[in-house]
C-alpha positions in Angstrom: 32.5 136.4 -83.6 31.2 138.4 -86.8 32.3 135.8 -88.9 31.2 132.9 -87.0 27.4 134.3 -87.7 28.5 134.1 -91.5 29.9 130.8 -91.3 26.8 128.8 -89.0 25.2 126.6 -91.7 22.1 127.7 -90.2 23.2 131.7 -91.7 20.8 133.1 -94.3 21.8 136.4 -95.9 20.5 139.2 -94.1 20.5 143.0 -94.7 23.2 145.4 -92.3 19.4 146.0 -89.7 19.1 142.8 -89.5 22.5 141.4 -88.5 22.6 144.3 -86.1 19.3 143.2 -84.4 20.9 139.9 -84.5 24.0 140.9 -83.2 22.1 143.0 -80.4 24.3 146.7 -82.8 22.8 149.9 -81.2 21.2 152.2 -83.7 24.6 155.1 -82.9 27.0 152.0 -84.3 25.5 150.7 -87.4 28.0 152.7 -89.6 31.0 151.2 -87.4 29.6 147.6 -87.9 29.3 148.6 -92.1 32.5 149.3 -92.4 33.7 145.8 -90.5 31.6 144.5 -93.2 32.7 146.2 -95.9 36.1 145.2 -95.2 35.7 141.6 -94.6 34.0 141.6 -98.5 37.1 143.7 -99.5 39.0 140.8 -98.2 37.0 138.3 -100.1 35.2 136.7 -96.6 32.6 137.7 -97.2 30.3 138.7 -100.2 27.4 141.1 -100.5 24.2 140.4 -103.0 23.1 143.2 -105.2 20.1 143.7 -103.0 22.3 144.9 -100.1 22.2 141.3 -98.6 25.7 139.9 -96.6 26.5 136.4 -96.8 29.1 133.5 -98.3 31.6 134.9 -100.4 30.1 134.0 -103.3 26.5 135.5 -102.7 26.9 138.4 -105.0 29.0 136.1 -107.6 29.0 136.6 -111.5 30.0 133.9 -113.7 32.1 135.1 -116.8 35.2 134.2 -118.5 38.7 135.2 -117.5 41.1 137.1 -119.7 44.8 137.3 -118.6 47.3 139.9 -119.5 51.2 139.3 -119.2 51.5 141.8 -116.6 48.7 139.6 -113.9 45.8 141.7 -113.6 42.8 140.5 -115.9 39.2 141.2 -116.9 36.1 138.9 -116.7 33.5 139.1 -119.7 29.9 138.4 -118.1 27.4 137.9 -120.5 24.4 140.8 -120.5 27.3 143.1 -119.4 28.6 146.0 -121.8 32.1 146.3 -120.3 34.4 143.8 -118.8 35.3 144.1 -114.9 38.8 144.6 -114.3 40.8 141.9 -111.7 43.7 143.4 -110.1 46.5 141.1 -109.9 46.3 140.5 -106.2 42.4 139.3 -106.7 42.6 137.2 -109.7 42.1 134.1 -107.3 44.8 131.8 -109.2 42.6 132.2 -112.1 44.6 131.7 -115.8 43.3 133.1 -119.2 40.1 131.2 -120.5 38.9 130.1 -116.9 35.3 130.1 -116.0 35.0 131.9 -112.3 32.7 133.0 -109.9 33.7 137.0 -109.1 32.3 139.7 -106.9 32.0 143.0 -108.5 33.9 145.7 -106.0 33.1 148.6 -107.5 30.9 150.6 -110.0 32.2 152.2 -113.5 33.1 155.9 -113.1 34.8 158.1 -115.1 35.9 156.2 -118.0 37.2 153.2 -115.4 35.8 150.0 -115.9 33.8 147.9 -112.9 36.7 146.5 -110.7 35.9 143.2 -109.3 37.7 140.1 -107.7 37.7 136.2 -108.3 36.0 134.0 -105.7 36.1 131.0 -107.3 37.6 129.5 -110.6 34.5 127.2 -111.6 36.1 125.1 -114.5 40.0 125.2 -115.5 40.8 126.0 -119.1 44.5 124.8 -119.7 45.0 121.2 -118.2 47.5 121.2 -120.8 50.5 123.9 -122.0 52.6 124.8 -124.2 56.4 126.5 -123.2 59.9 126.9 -122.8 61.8 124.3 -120.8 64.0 126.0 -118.1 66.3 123.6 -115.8 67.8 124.1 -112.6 69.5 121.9 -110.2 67.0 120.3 -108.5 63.6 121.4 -110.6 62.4 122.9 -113.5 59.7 125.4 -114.8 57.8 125.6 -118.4 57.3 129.5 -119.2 54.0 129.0 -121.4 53.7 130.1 -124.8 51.0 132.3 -124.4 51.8 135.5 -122.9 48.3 135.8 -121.3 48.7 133.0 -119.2 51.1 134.7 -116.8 52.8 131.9 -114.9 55.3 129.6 -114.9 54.2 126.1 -114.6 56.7 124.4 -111.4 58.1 121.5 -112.4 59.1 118.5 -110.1 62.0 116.2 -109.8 61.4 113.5 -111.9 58.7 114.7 -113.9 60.5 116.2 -117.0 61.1 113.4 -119.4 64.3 114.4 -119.9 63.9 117.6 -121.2 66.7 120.3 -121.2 67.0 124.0 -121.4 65.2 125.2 -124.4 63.0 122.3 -125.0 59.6 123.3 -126.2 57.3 120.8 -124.3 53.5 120.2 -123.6 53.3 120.0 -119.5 50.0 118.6 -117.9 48.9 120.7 -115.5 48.2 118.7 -111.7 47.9 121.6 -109.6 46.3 124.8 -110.7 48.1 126.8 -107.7 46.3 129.3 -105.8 47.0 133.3 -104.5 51.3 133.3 -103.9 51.3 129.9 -105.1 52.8 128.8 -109.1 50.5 126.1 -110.6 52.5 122.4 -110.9 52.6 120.1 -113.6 54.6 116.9 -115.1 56.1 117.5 -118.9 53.6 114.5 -120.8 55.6 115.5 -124.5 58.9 116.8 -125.7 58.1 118.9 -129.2 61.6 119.5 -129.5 64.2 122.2 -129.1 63.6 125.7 -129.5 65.9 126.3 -132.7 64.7 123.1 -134.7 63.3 123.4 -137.9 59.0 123.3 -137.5 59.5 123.5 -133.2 58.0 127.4 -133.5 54.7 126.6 -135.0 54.0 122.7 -133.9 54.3 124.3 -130.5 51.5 127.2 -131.7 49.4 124.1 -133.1 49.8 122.0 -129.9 49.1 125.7 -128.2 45.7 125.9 -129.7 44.8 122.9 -129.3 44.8 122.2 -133.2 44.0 118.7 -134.3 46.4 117.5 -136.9 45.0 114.1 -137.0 41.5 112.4 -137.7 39.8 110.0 -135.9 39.7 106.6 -136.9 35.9 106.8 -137.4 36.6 109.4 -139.3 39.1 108.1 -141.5 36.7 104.4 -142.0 34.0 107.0 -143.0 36.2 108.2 -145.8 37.6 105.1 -147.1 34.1 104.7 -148.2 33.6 107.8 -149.9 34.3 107.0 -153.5 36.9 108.8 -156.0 33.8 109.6 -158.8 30.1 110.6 -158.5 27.7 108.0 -159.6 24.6 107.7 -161.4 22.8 107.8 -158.1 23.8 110.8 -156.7 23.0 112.5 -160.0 19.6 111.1 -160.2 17.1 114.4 -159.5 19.8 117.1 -160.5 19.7 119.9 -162.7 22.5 119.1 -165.2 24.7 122.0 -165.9 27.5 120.3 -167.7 26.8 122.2 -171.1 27.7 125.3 -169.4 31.2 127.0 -169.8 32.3 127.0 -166.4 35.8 128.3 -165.2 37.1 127.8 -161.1 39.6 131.1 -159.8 41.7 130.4 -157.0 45.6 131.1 -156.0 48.0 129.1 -157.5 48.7 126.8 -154.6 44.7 125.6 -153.7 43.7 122.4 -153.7 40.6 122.9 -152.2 38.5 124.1 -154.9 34.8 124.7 -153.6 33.6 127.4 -156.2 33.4 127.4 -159.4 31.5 130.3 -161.9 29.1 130.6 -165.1 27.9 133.9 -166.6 26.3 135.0 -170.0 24.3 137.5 -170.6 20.9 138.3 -172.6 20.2 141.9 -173.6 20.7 144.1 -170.3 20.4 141.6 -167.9 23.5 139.4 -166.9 22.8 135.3 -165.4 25.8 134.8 -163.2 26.1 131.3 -161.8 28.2 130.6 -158.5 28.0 127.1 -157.9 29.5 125.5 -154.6 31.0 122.1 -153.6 28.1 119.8 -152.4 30.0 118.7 -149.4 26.9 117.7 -147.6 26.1 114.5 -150.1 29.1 113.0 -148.2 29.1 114.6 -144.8 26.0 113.3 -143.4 24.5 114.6 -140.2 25.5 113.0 -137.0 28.1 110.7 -138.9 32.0 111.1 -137.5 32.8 112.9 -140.3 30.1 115.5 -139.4 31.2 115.5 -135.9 34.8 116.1 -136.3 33.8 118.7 -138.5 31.5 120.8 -136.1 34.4 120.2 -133.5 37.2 122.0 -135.7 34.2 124.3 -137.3 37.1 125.5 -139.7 40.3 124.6 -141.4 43.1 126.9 -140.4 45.8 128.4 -142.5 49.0 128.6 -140.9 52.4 129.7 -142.4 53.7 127.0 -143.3 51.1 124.0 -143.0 47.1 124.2 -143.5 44.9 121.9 -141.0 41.9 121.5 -142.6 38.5 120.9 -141.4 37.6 117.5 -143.6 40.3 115.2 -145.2 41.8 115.2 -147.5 40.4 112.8 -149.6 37.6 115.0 -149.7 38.9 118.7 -149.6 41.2 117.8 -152.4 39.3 115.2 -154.3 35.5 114.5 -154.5 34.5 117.2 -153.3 37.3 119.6 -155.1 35.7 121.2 -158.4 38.5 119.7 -160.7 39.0 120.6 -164.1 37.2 118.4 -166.5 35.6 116.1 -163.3 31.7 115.7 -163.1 31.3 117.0 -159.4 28.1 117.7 -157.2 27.0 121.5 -156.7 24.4 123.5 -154.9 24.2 126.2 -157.6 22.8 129.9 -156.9 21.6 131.3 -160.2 20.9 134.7 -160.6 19.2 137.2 -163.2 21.1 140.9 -162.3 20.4 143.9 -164.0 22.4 146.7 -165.5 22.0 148.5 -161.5 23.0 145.4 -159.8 19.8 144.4 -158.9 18.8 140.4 -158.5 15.8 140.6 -160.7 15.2 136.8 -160.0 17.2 133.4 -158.8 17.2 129.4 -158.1 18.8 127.8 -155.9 19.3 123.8 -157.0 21.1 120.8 -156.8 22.8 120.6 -159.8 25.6 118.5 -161.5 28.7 120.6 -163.1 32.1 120.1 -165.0 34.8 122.6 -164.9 36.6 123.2 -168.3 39.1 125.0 -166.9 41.0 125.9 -163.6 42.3 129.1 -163.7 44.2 131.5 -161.5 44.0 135.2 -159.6 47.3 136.1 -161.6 46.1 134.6 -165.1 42.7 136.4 -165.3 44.5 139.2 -163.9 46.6 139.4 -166.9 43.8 139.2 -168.8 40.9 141.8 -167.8 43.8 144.2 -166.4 47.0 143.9 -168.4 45.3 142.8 -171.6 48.7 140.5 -171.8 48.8 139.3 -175.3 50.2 135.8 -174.8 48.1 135.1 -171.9 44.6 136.0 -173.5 46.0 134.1 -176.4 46.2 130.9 -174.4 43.2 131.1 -172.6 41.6 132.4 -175.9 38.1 130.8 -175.8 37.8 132.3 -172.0 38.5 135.8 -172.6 34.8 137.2 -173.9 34.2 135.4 -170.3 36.3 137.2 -168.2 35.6 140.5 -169.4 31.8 139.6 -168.9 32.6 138.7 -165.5 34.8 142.1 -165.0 31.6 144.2 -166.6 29.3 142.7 -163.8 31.5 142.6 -160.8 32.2 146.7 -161.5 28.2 146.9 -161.3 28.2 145.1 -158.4 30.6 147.0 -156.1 29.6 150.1 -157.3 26.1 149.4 -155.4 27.7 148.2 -152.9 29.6 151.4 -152.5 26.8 153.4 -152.7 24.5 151.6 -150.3 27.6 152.2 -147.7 29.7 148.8 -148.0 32.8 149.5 -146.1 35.7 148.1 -148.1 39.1 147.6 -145.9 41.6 147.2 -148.5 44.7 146.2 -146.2 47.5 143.9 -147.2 47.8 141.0 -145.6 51.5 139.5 -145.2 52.4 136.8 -147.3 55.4 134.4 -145.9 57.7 133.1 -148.2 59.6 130.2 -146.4 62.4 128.0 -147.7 62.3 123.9 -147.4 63.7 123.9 -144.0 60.7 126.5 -143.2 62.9 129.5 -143.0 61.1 133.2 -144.1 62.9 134.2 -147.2 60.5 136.9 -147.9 58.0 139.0 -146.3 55.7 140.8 -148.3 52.0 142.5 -148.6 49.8 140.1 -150.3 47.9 142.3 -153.0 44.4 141.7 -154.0 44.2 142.3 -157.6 41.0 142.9 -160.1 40.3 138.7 -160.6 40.2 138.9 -157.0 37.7 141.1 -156.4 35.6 139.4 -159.1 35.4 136.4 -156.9 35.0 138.4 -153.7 32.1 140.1 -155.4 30.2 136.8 -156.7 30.3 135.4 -153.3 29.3 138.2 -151.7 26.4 138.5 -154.0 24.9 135.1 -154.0 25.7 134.9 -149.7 23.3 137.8 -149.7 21.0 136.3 -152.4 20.5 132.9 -150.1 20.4 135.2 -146.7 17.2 136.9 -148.0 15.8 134.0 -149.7 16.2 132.0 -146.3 15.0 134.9 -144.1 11.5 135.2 -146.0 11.2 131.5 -145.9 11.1 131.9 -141.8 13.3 128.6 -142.0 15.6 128.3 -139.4 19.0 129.3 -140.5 22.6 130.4 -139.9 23.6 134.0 -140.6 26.8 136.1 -140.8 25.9 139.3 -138.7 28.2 142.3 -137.9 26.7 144.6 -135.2 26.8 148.3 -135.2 30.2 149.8 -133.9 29.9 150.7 -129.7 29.2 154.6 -129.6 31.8 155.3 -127.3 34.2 153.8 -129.6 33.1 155.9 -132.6 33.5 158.7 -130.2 37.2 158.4 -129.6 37.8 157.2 -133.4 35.9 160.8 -134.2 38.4 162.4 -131.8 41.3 160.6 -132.9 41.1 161.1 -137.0 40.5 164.7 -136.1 44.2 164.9 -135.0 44.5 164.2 -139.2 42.1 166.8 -140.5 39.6 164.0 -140.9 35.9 164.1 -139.7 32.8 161.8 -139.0 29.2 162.6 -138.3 27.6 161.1 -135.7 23.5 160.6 -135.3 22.6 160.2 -132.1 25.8 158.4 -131.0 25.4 156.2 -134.0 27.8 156.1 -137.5 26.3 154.7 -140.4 28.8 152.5 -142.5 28.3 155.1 -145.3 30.0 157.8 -143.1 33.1 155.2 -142.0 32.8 154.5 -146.1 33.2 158.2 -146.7 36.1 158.6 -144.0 38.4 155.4 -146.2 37.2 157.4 -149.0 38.7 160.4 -147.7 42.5 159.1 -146.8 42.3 157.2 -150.3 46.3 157.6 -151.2 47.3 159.4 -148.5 50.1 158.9 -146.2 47.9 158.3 -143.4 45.3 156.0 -145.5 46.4 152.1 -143.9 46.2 154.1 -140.6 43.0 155.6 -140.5 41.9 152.3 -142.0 43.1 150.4 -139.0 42.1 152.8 -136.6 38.3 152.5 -138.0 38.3 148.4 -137.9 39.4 148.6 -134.5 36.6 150.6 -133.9 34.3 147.9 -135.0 32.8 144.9 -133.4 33.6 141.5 -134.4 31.6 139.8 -136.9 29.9 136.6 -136.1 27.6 133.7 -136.9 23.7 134.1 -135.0 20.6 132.3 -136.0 19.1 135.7 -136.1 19.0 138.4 -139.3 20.7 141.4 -137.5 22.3 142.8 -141.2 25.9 143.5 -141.8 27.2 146.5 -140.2 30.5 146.5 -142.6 28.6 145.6 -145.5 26.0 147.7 -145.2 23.3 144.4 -145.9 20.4 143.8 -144.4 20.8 139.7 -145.2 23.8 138.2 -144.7 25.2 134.6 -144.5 27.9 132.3 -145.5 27.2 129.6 -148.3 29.7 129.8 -150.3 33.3 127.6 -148.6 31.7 124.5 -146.9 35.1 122.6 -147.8 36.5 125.0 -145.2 33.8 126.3 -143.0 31.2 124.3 -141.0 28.2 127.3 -140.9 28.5 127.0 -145.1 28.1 123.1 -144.8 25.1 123.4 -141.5 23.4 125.8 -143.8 23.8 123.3 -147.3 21.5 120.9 -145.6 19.0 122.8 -144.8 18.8 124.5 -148.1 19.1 120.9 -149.6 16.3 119.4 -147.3 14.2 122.0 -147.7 14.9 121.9 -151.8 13.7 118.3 -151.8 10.4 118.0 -149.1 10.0 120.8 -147.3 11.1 120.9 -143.6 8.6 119.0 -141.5 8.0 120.4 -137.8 9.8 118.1 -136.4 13.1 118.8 -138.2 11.8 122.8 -137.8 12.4 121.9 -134.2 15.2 120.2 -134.9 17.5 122.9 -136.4 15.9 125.2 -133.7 17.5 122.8 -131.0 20.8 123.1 -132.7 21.2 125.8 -134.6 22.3 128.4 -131.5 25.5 126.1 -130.3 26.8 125.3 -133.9 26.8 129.3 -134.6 28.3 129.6 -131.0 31.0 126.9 -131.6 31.7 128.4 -135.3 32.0 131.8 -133.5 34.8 130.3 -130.8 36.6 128.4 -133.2 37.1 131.3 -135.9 38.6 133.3 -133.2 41.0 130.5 -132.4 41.8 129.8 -135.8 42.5 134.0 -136.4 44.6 134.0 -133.2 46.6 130.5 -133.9 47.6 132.3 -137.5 48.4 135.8 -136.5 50.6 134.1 -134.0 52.7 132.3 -136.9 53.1 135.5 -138.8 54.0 137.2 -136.1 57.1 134.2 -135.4 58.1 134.0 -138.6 58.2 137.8 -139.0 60.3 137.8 -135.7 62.4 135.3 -137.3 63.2 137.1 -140.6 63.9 140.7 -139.0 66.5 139.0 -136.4 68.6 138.9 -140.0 68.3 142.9 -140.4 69.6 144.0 -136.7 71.3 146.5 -136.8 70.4 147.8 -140.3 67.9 151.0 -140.9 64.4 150.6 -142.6 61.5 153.5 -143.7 58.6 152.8 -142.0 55.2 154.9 -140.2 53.9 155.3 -136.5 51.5 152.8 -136.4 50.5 153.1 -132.5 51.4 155.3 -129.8 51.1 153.9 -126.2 52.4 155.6 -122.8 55.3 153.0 -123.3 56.1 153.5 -126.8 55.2 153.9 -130.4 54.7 151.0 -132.7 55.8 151.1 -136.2 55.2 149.4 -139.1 57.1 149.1 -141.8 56.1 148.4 -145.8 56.7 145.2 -145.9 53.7 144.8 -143.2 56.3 144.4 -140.3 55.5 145.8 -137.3 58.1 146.2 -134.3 58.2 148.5 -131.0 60.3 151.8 -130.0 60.4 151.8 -126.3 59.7 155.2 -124.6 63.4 155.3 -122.7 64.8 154.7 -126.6 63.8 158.5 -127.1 66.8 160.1 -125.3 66.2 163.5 -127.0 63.8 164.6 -124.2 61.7 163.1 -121.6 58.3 162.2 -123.6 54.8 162.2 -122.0 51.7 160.8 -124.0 48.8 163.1 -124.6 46.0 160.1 -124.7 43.3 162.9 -126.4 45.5 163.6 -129.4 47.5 160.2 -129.5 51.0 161.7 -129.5 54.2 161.3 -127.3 55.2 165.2 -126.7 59.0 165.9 -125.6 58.9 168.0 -122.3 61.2 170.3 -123.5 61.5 170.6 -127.2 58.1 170.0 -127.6 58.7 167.6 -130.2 55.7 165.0 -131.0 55.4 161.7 -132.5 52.3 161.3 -134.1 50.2 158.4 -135.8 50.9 158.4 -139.4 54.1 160.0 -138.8 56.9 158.8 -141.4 59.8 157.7 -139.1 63.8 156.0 -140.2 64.0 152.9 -137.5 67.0 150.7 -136.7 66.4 147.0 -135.9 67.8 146.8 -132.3 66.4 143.3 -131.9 63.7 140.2 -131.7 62.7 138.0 -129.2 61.2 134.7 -130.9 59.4 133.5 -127.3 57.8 136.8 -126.7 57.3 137.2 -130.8 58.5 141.3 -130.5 60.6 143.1 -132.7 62.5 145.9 -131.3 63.6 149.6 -132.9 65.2 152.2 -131.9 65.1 156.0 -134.1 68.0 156.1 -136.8 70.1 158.8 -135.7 70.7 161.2 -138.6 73.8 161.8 -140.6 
């Protein structure tokens, strides 16, 4: 009968007095009919409204995004909400990773526990397509997705396999989403190939993340038209910089060249030029090139392939600052003291030619090793580069001492063979010429962010929010474990104190650790039409102008700069920008994440795929996380693989979460973060991308 009342169209929500008036309840069993009520929302029939009102199950509904973990349970991020609300596996609803759903919130935070909630309703489906592992039985088949988050197998029907055999990586299109006790169902639409054929592993991670390989045909008419030289035209108007000796400094292997560098210097004060690609004169708004490019937002570096955000045509030609080409630049020219100081700048259209392409390893060689034979071939270049050394010291010394927080870890670099096999895996050091460059674009990306911010134009910034107190909390608690310290002011760190802390485990044992431990501390940065500053920076104006070849916010911010260069922006295209501004940062945002994710994801294979030779052998590495399941450790050449708790048969170990540390019952023996520990390679999984170790046992 109760929930008849709740199901009469008729029904309006109605507080626990007035359903018992309603329901004729005597005052003595009001509590009795609250707990029927309370139940039936437990149970999902029913929902409650924060105002105390009962109705539909969805009355007191949030919408948020869902977030799967292997294991089935889940959380929902709710925008306006500080923490995520934990779903339970038995009330996530049928809901996958990435879907939009409607939940009721069960139960309030309390001591260190997050909100606990439950799915109503999944408003909008975020995989109609996956990626997985074929698996065949007699009469059906199942696709074991890819990604570990989405924690289903998708059923497969008779018939509606093309084919495909055990081990098959295919792309299956979901038809029925499933429900609570019930697998989703779907019909295999593409066969990627098997498991153990060369390029499978990551087309499957590209088809995965939904990475475009291919352009349009709109897109590629557009480009056909884009010519292989500047004209006459397009130079018409331009500051010409030609005269000037400009030099580009990339890796060996780039082809996309986008910024190029002048510098001289007049008594104490230093002109450094950083002039950038003028993709903009050929992606115009609105066009399909412009659209396709706001759609991918970024080009993404994988292993073994890179999927770039324009074409190549343009990446690599027109718009690539080629040695000894004319090419169109949007040039930010600064005056910079002895202190570091921008003493005055222009920004400008301008025209440039690059005499020479040069590398990371050759000026290297040059303002570090003072190699003989190298500064002898680059001879005319060399009063250059030391210039450019002399002002980039400057600069990060100010940096330093305004707070800049500098996280100097080595990313991996994967060596693969033709048949894309890892040969090598290996920290990818940044040297001195590669800080030069970091510290140019850093300094002209500030110089346009305050210019911009002044102006009141609308605009695109790069911001970096101040770390979450209670994370700086536990970080405080956890590198005091080490000996190390941080002051907090009123629950807040100031970058100079997580600075100070680097500074601190400089050439230690413990120093990539404590590093780590502080980055995961921090928030992610991200792009905002609002001036918020740069936590990890420690600046005030922050934006990114510098890579439009390979970055949409650097190109969306170009055309402003450039319209606003030429006429001023008129209140209608004020207006404009303000209409479109906040989804472009909110689509760069998404897609950088994606791009991050999609390569971590082929590092992680391919450093999977290289260990599986070592099993069995013994390797140095350090504790890199402890967990109530096991300790992670990583080993020099950036690998990181998994002891499992049962692998420690010297003593039963529990984990001490305030100090980090599994502790043997008995012998009191810990294992610490930092900890130096000998590993054996026990073994790899390539569809679960895990390394496994077990302790060395010693001679």
């Amino acid at each position: 009968m109760l929930l008849k009342l709740f199901e009469d169209p008729a029904y309006v929500p109605m507080k626990i007095k007035e359903i018992a008036i309603l329901l004729d309840v005597p005052k003595g069993q009001r509590e009795e009919l609250k707990e029927v009520l309370d139940v039936l929302v437990s149970e999902g029939k029913i929902g409650i409204s924060q105002k105390g009102k009962y109705g539909k199950p969805d009355i007191g509904s949030i919408a948020g995004v869902f977030f799967g973990h292997p294991k089935g349970f889940g959380f929902v991020a709710v925008e306006g909400m500080e923490q995520d609300v934990f779903i339970p596996e038995e009330k996530a609803g049928g809901a996958l990773h990435g879907d939009t759903v409607l939940i009721s919130v069960e139960s309030e935070p309390s001591n260190g526990k997050r909100s606990e909630g439950r799915v109503l309703k999944v408003v909008n489906h975020a995989n109609s397509e996956i990626v997985g592992f074929y698996q065949k039985n007699k009469n059906f088949g199942f696709v074991i997705p890819d990604n570990q988050k989405l924690s289903k197998d998708i059923f497969v029907p008779q018939g509606k396999d093309m084919g495909a055999v055990n081990g098959h990586k295919v792309v299956v299109k979901v038809t029925d989403f499933g429900g609570p006790g019930r697998k989703p169902e779907g019909v295999i639409t593409e066969i990627l190939g098997h498991v153990n054929d060369p390029g499978t592993d990551i087309l499957s991670i590209v088809r995965a993340y939904g990475l475009a390989e291919e352009f349009p045909d709109s897109v590629m008419k557009q480009v056909a038209a884009v010519p292989d030289e500047i004209d006459g035209k397009d130079m018409q108007g331009r500051l010409d910089l030609r005269e000037l000796q400009t030099v580009t400094i990339d890796g060996e292997d780039a082809k996309d060249l986008d910024d190029a560098i002048t510098i001289s210097k007049k008594g104490d004060v230093y002109t450094l030029g950083v002039h950038i690609a003028d993709v903009t004169n050929y992606v115009t708004e609105h066009s399909p090139l412009d659209e396709e490019a706001l759609k991918r937002a970024t080009s993404v570096y994988l292993v073994d392939r890179v999927i770039p955000m324009l074409p190549h045509k343009l990446s690599n030609g027109i718009c690539s600052l080629n040695q000894g080409e004319d090419r169109l630049a949007l040039s930010c020219m600064m005056d910079i003291d002895g202190n570091g100081d921008v003493t005055g700048h222009r920004i400008a259209e301008t025209v440039i030619k690059v005499d020479r392409r040069m590398t990371y390893t050759a000026v290297n060689a040059i303002v570090t090793d003072r190699d003989e034979a190298v500064m002898k071939e680059y001879e005319e270049f060399v009063p250059m580069f030391f210039l450019m050394k002399e002002l980039a010291d400057i600069l990060r010394e100010k940096r330093k001492k305004r707070g800049s927080i500098d996280f100097d870890f080595p990313e991996t670099k994967v060596i693969l063979d033709e048949r894309g096999k890892p040969v090598e895996i290996k920290p990818y050091d940044r040297n001195a010429a590669t800080k030069i460059i970091e510290d140019f674009m850093l300094m002209a990306n500030e110089t346009v962010a305050e210019d911009y911010f002044w102006q009141e134009i609308p605009f695109l910034y790069r911001t970096h929010d101040n770390p979450d107190p209670e994370k700086m909390k536990s970080l405080a608690t956890l590198i005091n474990n080490f000996g190390y310290s941080i002051r907090l002011h009123n629950g807040e760190v100031y970058p100079k104190e997580v600075q100070k802390l680097l500074a601190n485990a400089e050439d230690t044992p413990e120093e990539a650790l404590i590093s780590r431990l502080a980055l995961r501390s921090m928030k992610q940065a991200k792009y905002t039409v609002g001036n918020t500053g740069h936590f990890g920076l420690a600046a005030k104006y922050y934006t990114h102008f510098t890579s439009p070849i390979r970055r949409y916010p650097d190109l969306q911010i170009h055309r402003i700069i450039k319209e606003n260069l030429r006429s001023g922006l008129s209140e209608k295209r004020i207006k404009h920008y303000d209409k479109i501004l906040s989804q472009v940062s909110v689509q760069s945002s998404t897609m950088e994440r994606r791009a991050d994710e999609a390569e971590r994801e082929t590092i992680k294979l391919k450093k999977c795929e290289y260990m599986s030779k070592y099993i069995g052998e013994e390797f140095d590495g350090v504790i890199s996380g402890v967990t109530n399941w096991g300790l992670y450790v990583e080993l020099p050449n950036t690998v990181e693989g998994m002891i499992h708790v049962n692998q420690l048969q010297d003593d039963y170990y529990h984990f001490d979460e305030e100090h980090y540390e599994l502790v043997g019952e008995m012998t009191r023996k810990t294992y610490k973060l930092g900890q130096p520990i000998r590993v054996v390679v026990e073994g790899t999984d390539k569809l679960l991308r895990t390394i496994d170790f077990v302790p060395a046992k010693k001679l």
